[in-house]
KEVEXVEX-361145 format. One record per atom (N, C-alpha, C, O): residue in three letters; x negated, y negated, z. Coordinates in steps of 0.05 Angstrom, whole numbers, plus 5000, padded with zeros to 4 digits. Last residue first. Layout:
N
AlaXYZ
...
END
This chain:
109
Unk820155932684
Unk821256212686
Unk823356152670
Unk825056322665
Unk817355332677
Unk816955502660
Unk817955802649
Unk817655912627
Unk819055282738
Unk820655192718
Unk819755322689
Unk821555442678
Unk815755612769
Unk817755602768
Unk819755532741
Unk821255672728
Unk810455382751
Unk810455582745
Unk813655732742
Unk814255882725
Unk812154682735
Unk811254912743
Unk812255122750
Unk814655132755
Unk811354062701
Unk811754372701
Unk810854582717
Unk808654672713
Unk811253492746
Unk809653732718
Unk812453912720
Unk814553902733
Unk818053082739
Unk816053372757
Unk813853462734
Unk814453502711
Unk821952852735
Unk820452682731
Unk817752872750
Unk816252802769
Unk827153222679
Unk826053182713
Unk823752962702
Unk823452882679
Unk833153382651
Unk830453202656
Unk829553182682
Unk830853142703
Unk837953822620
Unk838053702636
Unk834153582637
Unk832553712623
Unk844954012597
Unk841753872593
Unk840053792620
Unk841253682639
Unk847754592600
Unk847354312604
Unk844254252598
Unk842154392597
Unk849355172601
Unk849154982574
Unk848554702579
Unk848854562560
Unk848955332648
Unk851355372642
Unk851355182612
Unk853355062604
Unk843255612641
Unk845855812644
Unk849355682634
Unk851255792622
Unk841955162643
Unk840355312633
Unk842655502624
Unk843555512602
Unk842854962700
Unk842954772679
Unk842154992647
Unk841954842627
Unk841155372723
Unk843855342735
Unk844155192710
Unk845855292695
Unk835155372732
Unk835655582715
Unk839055572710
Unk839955742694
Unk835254762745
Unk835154862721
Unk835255032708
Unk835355022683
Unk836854912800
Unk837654702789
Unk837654812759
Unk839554942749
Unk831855252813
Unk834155322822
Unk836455092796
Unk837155192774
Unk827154872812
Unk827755252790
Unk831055212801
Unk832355092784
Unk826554432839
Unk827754402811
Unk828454662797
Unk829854692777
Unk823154412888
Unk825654482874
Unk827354492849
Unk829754572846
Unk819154262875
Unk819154562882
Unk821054662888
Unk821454902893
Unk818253712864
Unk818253932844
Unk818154242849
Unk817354422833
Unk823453382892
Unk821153502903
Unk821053772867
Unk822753902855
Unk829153192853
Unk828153332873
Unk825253342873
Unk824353302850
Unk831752912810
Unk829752762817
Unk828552902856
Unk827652772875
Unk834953032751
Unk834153252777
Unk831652982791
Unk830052892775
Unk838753012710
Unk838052852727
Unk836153032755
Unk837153122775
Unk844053302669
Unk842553272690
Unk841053222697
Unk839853442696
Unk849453192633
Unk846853092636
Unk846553122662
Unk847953022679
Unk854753282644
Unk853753392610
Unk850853302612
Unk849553352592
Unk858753592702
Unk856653432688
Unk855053492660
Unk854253712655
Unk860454102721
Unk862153792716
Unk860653642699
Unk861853572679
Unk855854382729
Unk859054452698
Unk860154212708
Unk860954112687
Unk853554112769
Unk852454202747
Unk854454222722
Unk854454092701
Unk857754252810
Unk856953952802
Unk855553952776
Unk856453792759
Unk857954752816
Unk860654652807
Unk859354352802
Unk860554232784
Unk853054942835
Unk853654952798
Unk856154862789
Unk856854872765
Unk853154692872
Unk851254592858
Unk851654672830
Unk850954562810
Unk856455052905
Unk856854702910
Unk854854672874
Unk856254622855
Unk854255472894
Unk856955462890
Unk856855142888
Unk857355012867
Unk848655492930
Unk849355472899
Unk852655512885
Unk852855582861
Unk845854992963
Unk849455132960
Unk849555182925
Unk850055032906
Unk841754732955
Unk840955002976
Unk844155122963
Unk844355352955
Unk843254142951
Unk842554302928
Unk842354622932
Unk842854762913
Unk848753862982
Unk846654102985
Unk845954272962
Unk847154462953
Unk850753252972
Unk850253432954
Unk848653632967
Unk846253572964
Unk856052722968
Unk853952972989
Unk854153142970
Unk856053202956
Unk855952152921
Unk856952442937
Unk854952582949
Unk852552582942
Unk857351602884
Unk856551722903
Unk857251912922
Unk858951852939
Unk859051342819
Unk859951492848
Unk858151562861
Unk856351622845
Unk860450872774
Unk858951072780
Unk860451172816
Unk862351082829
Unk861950462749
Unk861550692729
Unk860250872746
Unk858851042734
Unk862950062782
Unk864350182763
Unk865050442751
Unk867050572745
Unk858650092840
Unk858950092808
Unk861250202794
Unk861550452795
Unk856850052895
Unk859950002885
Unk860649992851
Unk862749902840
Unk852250182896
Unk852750072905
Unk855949942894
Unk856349712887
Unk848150562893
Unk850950542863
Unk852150332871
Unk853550242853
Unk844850622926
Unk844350632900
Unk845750572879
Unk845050542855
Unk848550642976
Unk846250472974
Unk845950522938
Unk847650382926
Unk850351182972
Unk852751012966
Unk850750772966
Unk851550632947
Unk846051462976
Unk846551532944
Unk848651252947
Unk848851102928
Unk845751423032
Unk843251403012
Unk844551372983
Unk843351222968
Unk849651593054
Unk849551233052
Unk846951203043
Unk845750983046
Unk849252133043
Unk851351993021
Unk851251733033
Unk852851593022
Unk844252573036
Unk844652353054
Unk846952153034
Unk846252053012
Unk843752842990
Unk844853043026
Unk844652783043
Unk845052813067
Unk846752662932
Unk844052702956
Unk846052752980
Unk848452722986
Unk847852392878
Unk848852602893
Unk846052652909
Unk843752662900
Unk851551992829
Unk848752082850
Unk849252222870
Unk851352182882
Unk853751962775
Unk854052032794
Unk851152082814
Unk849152202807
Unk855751562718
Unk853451612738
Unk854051792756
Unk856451792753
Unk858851562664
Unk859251642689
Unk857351702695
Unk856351892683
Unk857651142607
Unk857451322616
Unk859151312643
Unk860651122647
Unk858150792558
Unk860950962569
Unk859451232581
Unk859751452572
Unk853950482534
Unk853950722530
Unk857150932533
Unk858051122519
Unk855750012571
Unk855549982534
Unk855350242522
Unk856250262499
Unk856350162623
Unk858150022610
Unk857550042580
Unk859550092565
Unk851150322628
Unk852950552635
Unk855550402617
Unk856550522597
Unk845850052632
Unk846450182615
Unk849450242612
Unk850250202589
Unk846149952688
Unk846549662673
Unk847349802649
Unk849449712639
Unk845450512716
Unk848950312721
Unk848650102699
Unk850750052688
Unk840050652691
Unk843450752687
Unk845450692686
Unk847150742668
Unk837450292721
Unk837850342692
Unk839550412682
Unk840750292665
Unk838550392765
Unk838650152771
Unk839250102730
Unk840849952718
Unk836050952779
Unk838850952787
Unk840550572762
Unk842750552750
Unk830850772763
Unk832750932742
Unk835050972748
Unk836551032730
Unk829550442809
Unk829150342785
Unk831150502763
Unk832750382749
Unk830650962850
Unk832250632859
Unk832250492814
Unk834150482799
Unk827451332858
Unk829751282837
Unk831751082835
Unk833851042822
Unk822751342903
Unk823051382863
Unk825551422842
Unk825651512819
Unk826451402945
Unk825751232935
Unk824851122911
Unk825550912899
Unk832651842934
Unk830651762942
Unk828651532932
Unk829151462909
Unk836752182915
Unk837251822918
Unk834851702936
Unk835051502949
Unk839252732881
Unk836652572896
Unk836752242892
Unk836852102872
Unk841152752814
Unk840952912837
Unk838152842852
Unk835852872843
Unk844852442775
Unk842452412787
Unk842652602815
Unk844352562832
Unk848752732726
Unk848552762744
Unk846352662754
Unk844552792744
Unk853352382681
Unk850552422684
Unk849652522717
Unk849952342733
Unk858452452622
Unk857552492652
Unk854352602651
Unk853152762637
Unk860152022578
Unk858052232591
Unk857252242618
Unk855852092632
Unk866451982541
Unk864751902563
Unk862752122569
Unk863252362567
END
């Protein structure tokens, strides 16, 4: 099984949340969505099988690199001025991970 972390349940991710769950069964994945609002992320998974919904303070870097090492894919669908934190964590602990952000200066570090 592959665990996939989506971090952020905001409105640009309704469609790729929505890709994931139909995917998730033929692949054998685990979705998880994780946002600081959890009847935002429990709206997105909406009772899926294959998936979960959890409070997430990306700001907690203990919280965030224990979700990170749980996970074999990460998902970052933060504001692009967050994403350094996330990825230097994705980076460190061997995970993969995709944003839908340019590049910047941050993430480039």
């Amino acid at each position: 099984m592959v665990k996939i972390l989506v971090i952020g349940a905001g409105r640009s991710t309704s469609s790729l949340i929505g890709y994931l769950l139909k995917q998730a069964p033929a692949f054998n994945w685990q979705v998880t969505v994780a946002d600081n609002n959890l009847s935002l992320a429990q709206e997105r998974v909406k009772q899926h099988a294959h998936a979960e919904a959890v409070t997430f303070d990306v700001s907690n870097a203990t919280e965030r690199e224990a979700f990170i090492k749980a996970n074999d894919f990460v998902i970052s669908m933060l504001p692009a001025n967050m994403h350094g934190d996330v990825a230097r964590d994705c980076v460190r602990l061997g995970r993969h991970i995709a944003t839908a952000s340019y590049v910047s200066n941050d993430m480039r570090e």
